[in-house]
DRENDO-1510 file (C-alpha; in Angstrom, 1 decimal, always signed):
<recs>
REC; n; res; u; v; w
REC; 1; UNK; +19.1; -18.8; -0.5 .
REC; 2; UNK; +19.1; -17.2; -3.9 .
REC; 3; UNK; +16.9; -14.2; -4.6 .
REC; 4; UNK; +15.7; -12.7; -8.0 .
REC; 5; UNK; +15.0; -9.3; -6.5 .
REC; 6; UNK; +12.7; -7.7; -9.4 .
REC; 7; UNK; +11.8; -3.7; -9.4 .
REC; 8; UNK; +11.5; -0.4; -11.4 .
REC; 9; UNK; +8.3; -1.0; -13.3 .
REC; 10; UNK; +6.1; +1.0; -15.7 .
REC; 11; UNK; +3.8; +2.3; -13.4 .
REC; 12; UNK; +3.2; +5.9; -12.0 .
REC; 13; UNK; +5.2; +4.3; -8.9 .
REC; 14; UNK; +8.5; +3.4; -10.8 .
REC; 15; UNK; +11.0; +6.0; -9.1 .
REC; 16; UNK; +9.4; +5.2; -5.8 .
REC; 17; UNK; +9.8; +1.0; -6.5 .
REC; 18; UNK; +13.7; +1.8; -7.3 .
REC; 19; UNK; +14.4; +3.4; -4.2 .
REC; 20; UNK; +12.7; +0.7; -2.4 .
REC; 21; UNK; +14.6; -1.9; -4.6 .
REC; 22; UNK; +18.0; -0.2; -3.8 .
REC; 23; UNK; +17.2; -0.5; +0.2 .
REC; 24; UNK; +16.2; -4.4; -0.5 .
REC; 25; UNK; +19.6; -4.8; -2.0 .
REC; 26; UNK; +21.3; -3.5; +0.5 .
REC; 27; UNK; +19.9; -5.6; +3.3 .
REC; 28; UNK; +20.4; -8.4; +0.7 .
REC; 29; UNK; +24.2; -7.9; +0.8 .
REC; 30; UNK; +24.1; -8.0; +4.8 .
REC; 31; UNK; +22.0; -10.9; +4.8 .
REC; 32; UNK; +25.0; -12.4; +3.2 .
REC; 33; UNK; +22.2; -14.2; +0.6 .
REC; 34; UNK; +23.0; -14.8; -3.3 .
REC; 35; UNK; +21.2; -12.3; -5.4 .
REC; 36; UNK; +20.5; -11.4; -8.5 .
REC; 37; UNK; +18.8; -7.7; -9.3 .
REC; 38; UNK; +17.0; -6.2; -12.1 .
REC; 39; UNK; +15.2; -3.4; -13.4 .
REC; 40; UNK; +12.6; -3.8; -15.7 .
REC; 41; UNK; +10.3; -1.7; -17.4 .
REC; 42; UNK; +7.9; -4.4; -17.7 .
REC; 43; UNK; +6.6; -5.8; -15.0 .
REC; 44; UNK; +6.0; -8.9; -16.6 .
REC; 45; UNK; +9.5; -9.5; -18.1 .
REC; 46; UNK; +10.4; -11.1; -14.2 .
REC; 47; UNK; +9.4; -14.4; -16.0 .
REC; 48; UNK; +12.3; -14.1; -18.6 .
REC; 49; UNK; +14.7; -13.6; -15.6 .
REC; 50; UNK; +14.2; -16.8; -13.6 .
REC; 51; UNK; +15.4; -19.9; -13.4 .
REC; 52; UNK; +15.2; -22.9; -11.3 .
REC; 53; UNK; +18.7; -22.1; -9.8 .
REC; 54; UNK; +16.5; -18.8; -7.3 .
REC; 55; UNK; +14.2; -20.4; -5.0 .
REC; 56; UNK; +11.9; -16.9; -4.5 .
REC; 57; UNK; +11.2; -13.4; -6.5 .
REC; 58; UNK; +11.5; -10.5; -4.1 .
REC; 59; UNK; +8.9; -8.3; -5.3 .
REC; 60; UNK; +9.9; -4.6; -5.1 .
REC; 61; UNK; +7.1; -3.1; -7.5 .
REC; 62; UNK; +4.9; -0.4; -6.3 .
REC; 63; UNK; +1.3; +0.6; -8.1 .
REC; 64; UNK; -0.8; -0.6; -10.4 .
REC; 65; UNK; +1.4; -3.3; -12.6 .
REC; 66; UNK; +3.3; -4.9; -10.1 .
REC; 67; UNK; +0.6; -5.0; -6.8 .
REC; 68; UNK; -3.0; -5.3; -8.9 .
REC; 69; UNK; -3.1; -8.8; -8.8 .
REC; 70; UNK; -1.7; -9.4; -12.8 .
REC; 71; UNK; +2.4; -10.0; -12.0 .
REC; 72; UNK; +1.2; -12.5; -9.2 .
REC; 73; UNK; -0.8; -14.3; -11.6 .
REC; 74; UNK; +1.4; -14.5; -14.2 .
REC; 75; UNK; +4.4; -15.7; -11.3 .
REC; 76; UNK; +1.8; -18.2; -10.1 .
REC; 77; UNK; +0.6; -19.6; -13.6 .
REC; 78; UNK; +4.3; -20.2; -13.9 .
REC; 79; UNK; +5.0; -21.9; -10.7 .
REC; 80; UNK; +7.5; -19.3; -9.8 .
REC; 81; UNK; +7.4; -18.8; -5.8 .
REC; 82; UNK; +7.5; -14.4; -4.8 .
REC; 83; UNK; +6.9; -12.6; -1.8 .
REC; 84; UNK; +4.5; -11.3; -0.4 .
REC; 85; UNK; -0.1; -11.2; -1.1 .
REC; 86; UNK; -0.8; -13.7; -3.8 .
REC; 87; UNK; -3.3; -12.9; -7.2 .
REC; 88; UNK; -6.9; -12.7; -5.2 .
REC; 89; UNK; -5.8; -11.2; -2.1 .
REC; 90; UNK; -3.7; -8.5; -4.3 .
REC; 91; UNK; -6.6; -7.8; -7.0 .
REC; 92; UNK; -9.0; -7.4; -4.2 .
REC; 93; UNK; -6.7; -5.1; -2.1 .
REC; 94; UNK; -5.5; -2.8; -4.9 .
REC; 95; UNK; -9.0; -1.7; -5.8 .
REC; 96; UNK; -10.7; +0.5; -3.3 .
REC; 97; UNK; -14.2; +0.0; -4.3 .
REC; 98; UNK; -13.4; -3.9; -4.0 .
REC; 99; UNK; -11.4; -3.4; -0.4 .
REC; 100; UNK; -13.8; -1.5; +0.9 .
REC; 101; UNK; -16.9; -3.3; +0.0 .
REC; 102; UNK; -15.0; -5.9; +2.1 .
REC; 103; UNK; -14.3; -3.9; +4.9 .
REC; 104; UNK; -18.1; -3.4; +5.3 .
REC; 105; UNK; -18.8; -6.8; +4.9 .
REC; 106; UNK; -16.3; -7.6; +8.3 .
REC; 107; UNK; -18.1; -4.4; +9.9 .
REC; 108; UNK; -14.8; -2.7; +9.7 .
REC; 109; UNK; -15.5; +0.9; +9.7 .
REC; 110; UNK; -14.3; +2.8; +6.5 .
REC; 111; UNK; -16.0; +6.3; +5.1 .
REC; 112; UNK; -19.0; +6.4; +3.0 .
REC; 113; UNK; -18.2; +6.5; -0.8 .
REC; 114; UNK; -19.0; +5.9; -4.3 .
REC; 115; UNK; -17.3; +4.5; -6.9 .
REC; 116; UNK; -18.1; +6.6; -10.3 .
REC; 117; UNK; -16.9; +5.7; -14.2 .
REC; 118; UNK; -15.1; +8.7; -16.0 .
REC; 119; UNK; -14.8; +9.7; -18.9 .
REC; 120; UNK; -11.1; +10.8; -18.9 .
REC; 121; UNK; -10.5; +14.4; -19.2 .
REC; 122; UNK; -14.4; +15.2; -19.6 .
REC; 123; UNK; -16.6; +16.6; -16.6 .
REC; 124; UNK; -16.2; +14.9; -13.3 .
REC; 125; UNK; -19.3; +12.8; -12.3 .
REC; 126; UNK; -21.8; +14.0; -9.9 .
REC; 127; UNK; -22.1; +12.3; -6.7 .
REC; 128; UNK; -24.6; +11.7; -4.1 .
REC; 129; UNK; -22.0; +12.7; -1.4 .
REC; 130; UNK; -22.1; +16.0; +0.2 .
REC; 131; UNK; -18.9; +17.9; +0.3 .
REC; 132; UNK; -16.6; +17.7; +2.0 .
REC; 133; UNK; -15.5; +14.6; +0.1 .
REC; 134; UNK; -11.9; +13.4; -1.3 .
REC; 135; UNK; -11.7; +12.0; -4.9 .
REC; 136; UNK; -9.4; +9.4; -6.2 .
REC; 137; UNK; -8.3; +6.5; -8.5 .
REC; 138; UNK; -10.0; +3.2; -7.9 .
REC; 139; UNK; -6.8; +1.2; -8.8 .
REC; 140; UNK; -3.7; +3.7; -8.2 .
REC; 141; UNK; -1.1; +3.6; -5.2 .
REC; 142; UNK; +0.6; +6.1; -3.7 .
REC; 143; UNK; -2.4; +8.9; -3.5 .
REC; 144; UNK; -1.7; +9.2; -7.3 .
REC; 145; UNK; -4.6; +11.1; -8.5 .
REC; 146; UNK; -6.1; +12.3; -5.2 .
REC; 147; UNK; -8.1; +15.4; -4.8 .
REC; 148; UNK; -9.5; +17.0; -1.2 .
REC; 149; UNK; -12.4; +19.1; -2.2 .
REC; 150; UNK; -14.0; +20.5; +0.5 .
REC; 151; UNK; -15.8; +23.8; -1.7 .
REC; 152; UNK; -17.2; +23.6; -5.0 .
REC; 153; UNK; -14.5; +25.2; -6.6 .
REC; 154; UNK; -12.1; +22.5; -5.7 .
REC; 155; UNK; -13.6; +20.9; -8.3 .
REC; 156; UNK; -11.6; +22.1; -10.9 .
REC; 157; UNK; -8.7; +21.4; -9.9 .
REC; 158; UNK; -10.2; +17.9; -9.2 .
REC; 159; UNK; -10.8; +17.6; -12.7 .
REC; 160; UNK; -7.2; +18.1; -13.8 .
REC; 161; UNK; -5.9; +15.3; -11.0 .
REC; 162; UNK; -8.6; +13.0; -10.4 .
REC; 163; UNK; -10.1; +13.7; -14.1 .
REC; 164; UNK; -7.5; +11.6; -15.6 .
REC; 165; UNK; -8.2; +8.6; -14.7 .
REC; 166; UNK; -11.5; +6.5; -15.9 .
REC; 167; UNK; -12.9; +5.0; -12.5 .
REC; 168; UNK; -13.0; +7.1; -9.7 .
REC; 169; UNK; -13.8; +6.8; -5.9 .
REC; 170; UNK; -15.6; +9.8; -4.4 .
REC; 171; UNK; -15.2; +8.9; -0.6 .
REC; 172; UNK; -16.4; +11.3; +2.5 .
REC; 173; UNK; -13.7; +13.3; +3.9 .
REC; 174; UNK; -12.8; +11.9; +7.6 .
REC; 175; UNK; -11.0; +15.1; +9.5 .
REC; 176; UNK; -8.5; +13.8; +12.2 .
REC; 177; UNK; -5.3; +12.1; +12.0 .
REC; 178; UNK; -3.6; +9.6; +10.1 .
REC; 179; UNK; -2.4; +6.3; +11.2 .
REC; 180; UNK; -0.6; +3.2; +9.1 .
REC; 181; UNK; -0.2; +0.0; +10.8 .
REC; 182; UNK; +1.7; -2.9; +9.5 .
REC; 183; UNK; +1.0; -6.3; +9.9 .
REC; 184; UNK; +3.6; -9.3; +9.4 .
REC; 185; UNK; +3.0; -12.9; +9.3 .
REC; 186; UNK; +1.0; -12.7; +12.8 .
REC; 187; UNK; +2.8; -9.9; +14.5 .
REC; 188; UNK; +0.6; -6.7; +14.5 .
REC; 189; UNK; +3.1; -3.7; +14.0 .
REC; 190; UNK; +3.2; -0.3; +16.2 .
REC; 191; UNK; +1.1; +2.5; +14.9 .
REC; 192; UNK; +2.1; +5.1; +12.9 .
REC; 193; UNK; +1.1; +8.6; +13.2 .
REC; 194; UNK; +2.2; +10.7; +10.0 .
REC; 195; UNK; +2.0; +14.5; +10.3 .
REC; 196; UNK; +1.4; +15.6; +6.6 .
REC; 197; UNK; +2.8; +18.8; +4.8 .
REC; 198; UNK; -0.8; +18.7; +3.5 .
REC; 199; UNK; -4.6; +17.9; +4.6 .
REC; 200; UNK; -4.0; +14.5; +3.6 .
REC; 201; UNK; -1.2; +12.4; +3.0 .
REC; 202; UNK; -0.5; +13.0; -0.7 .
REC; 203; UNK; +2.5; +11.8; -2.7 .
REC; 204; UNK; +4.2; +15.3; -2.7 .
REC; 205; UNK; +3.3; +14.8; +1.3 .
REC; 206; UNK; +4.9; +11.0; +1.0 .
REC; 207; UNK; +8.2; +11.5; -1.1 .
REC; 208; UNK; +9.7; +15.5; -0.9 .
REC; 209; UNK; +12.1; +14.9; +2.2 .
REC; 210; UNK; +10.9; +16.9; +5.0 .
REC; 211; UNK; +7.3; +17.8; +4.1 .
REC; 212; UNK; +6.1; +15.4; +6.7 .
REC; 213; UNK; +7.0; +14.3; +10.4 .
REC; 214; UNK; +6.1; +10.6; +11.9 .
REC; 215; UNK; +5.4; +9.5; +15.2 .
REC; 216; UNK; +6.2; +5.6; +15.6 .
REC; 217; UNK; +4.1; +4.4; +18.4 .
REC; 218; UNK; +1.5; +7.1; +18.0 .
REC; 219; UNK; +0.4; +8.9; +21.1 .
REC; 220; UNK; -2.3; +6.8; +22.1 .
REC; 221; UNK; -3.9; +5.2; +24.7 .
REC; 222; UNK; -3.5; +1.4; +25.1 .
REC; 223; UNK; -7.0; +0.7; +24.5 .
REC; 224; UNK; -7.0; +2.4; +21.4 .
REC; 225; UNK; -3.7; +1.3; +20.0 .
REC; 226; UNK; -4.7; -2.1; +20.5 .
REC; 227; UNK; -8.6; -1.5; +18.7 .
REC; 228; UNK; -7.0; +0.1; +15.5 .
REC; 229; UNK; -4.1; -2.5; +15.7 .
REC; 230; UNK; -7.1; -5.5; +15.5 .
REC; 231; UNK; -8.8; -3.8; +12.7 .
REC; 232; UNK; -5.7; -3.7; +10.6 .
REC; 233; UNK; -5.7; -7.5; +11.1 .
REC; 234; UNK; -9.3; -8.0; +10.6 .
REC; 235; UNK; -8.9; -5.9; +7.1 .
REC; 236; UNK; -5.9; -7.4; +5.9 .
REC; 237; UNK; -8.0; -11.1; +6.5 .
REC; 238; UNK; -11.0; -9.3; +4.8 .
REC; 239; UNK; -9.3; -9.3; +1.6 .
REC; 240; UNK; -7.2; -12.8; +2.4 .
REC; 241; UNK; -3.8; -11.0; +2.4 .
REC; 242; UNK; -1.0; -13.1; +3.2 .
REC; 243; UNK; +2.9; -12.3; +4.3 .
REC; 244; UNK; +2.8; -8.5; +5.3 .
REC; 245; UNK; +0.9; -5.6; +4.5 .
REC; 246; UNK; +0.0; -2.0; +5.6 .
REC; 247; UNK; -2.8; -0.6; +6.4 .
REC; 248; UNK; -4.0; +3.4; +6.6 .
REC; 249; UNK; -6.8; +4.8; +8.4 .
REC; 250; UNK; -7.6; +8.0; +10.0 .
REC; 251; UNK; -8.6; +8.5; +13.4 .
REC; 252; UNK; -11.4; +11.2; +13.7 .
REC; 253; UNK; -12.0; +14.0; +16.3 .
REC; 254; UNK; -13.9; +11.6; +18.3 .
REC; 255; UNK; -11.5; +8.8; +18.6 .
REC; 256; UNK; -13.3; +6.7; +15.8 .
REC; 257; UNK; -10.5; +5.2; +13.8 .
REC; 258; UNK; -12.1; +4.6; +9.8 .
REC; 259; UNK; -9.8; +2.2; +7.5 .
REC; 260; UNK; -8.8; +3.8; +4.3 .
REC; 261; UNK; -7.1; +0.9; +2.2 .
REC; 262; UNK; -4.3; -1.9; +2.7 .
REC; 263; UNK; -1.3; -1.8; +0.9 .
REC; 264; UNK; +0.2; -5.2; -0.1 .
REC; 265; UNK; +3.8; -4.0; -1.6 .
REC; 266; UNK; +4.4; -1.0; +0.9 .
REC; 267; UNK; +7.3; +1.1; +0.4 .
REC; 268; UNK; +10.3; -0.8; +1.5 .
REC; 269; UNK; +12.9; +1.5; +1.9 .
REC; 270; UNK; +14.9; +1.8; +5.3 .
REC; 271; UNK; +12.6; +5.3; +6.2 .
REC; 272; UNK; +9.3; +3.8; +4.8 .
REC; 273; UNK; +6.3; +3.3; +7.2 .
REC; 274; UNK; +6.0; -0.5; +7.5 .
REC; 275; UNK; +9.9; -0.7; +8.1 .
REC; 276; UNK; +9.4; +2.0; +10.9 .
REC; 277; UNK; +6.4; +0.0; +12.6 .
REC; 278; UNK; +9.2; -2.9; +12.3 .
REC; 279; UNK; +11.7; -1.1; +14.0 .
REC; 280; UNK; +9.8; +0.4; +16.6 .
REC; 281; UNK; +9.0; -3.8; +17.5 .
REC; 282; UNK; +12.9; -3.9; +17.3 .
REC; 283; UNK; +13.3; -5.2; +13.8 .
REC; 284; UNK; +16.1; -3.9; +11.7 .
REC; 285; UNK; +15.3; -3.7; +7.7 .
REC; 286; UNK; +17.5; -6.8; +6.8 .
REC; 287; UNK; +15.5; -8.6; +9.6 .
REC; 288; UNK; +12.5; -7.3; +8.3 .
REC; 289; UNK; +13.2; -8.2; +4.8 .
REC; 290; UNK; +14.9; -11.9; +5.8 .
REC; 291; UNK; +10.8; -12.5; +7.8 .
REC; 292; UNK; +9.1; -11.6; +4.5 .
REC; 293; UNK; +11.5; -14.0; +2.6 .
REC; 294; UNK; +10.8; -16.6; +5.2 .
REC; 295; UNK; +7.2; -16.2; +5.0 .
REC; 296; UNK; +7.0; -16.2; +1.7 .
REC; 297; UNK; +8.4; -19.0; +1.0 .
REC; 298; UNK; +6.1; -21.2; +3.6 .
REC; 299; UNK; +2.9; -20.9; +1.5 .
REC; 300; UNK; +4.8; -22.7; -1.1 .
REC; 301; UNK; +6.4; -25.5; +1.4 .
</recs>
């Protein structure tokens, strides 16, 4: 096999796609497979880089310009064969107003919200929500642009964050724990339980080494493993995601889990949550990243 493995990026995400990229490479070189890598700062630019001699793109973008649904469209309207959710499943996933609408339609649970348009670095919006709430980006990853307001004068720092961005979901605040399950091909993954430096898993939470601790399986009865397990399966077919995906919830006070969002290009490196769920089920990364090749390449068989 002969991989085109594509990462780095322009979006907020790109130092977090690199290192992801870098793992992929790695377990590339142990797979023993035929590789070639790049870096672009265009996400778009993969199409310049193939030829008929790869037979798949290994997508290692993160955030909006390499998981929104555009790059997949512009790899299918070129027949070129990549990993991972195609350009419906990906649009419909990266937006949380969109996701979630879905969720509710499958009678998943997920919090109340609101999705609110912004005029970027003006007054926030007023919602119908009573604090506490959390605000965020409608299309970001990685909690870019999230806010936990549980006072009114939260607000103003939620007007710095959240402010810059022009379409913002204003979503109940669920107290509890937080969970992440992965889901590949039709193997459900272990839950994860992520211990936050702060009240929610933000990206200073996600990416400064230490801040947070993980429990991979979570401490939790069978019953409820196995519930919050089939409603990561029942969301990822909510939005039609295909190949592998991840997705969050958190698990309140009263042992109601409430689905956040799915994530349909996780972060891939060795340490990353879906690669942890993996190797809790005995996977190694290469392993891991040799299934989503494999996959992959079967819708287009």
């Amino acid at each position: 096999m002969k991989v085109l493995l594509a990462g780095g990026g322009s979006s907020h995400e790109r130092e977090v796609s690199l290192n992801s990229t870098a793992a992929m490479e790695r377990a590339l070189q142990e797979l023993g497979y035929t590789y070639y890598s790049v870096d672009l700062s265009n996400e778009l630019d993969v199409t310049q880089h193939w030829d008929d001699s790869y037979d798949i793109v290994l997508l290692g973008f993160h955030g909006r310009a390499g998981e929104d649904g555009l790059l997949q469209a512009t790899l299918e309207a070129n027949n070129i064969p990549f990993t991972g959710a195609g350009v419906a499943d990906s649009l419909l996933a990266f937006s949380k107003d969109a996701s979630k609408r879905q969720f509710k339609k499958y009678g998943i649970p997920t919090a109340e919200w609101e999705l609110l348009l912004h005029e970027r670095g003006g007054d926030l919006p007023e919602t119908k929500l009573q604090l506490p709430y959390v605000i965020k980006p409608d299309n970001e990853g990685s909690t870019i642009g999230l806010s936990v307001c549980e006072k009114t004068e939260d607000l103003i720092e939620a007007r710095r964050v959240s402010g810059a961005f022009s379409r913002l979901i204003f979503e109940s605040f669920i107290p509890g724990r937080e969970l992440t399950v992965g889901v590949l091909g039709n193997q459900v993954l272990p839950v994860v339980e992520i211990f936050p430096g702060h009240t929610l898993y933000d990206y200073e939470s996600k990416y400064t080494k230490g801040m947070s601790n993980y429990k991979c399986p979570a401490e939790l009865d069978d019953a409820l493993t196995k519930s919050i397990q089939d409603l990561a399966v029942q969301a990822m077919h909510s939005a039609g995601v295909q190949v592998y995906g991840r997705v969050d919830f958190r698990l309140d006070p009263q042992n109601q889990p409430w689905c956040l969002e799915i994530n349909t290009l996780p972060g891939m490196t060795e340490t990353s949550l879906l690669p942890m769920g993996a190797a809790a089920n005995g996977l190694s990364f290469p392993q891991l990243i040799d299934e989503i090749l494999q996959l992959s390449l079967k819708k287009y068989s």
